[in-house]
N, C-alpha and C positions, 0 to 999 in steps of 0.2 A: 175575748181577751185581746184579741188581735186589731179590733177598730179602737179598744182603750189604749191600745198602746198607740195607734196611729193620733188619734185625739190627742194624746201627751205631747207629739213631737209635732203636733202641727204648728207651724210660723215657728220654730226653733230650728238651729241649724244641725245639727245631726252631726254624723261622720264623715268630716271630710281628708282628703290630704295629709293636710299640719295635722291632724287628730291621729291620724294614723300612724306617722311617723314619731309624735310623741309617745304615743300607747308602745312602737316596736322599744325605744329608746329607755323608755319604762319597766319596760319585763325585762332588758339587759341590764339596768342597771340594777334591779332588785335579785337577780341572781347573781351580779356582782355583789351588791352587797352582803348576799348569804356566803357567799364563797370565804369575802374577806372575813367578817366574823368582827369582834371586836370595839373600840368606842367608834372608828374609823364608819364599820359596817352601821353603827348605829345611825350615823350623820347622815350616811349615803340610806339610808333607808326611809328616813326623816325626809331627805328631799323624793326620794320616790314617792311616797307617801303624798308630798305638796305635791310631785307632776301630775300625780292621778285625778286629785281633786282638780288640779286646772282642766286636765281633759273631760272629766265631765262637768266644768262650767263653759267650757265653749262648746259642749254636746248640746245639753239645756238652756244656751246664751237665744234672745231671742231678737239679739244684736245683730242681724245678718249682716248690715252693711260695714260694721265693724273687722265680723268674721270673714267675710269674703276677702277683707283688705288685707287679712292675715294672714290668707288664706294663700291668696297671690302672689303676697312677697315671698314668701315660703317658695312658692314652685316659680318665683324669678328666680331666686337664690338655688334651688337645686337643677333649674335648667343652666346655668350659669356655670356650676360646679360639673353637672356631668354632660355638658357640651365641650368641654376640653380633652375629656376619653374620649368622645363621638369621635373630637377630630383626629385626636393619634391613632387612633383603631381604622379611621378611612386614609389617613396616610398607610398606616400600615401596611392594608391591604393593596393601595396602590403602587407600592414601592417598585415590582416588577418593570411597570409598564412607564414610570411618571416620576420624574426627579423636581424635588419642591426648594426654592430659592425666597427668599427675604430681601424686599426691597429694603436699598440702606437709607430712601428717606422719609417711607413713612410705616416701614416695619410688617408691611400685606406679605401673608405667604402666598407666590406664585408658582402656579406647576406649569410644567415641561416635559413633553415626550424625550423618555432617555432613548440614546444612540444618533445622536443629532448631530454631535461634536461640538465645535463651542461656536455656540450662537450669543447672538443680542437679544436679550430681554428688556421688555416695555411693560411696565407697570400700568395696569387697566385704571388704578384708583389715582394716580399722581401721574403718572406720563415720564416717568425716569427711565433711563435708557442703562444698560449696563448688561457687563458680558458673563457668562458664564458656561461650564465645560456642561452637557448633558451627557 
């Protein structure tokens, strides 16, 4: 059973990523949809229904260089999306130690040891000079 199923899925692309993320996106909305009820719940189930099928045509897609492009843009756009918590979460945690300043002319956050008093800051990316309190 288990070399037939490997025989199925050879040169097809399988579970990646984007696959995963729609299958989570899939069973939330299909218990949204049970929740709602209704012609509303009908629609929303209707399109669950078409996400499923799309997920297993790029399971059994045998389109790899398709899928992989799909697959990438995907994880550009979610590195994208949660590279913006990365970086509030490491200011965060540097807050104590590191006071962070926005060049006014090309907008780079620069950090600073706090307890400095007011120094000059020089932008590593532009070379702007400007003062601020640490």
């Amino acid at each position: 059973m288990r070399e037939r199923l490997a025989r199925l899925m050879a040169g097809r692309n399988g579970v990646d990523q984007l696959n995963n993320f729609l299958l989570a996106l899939d069973i939330l909305l299909a218990i949204l949809a049970s929740v709602i009820g209704g012609s509303l719940g009908r629609v929303l189930y209707a399109f669950v229904m078409g996400l499923l099928v799309l997920i297993y045509l790029r399971m059994f897609s045998r389109n790899l260089l398709r899928r992989r492009q799909e697959n990438g843009k995907y994880l550009m756009l979610k590195q994208r999306f949660l590279g913006r918590f990365r970086l509030l979460k490491e200011r965060w945690v540097q807050r104590r130690d590191y006071k962070f300043f926005t060049c006014p002319a090309c907008h780079t956050t620069l950090r600073v040891p706090k307890g400095r008093g007011k120094i000059r800051i020089v932008c590593r990316k532009c070379g702007v000079s400007f003062t601020g309190k640490s």
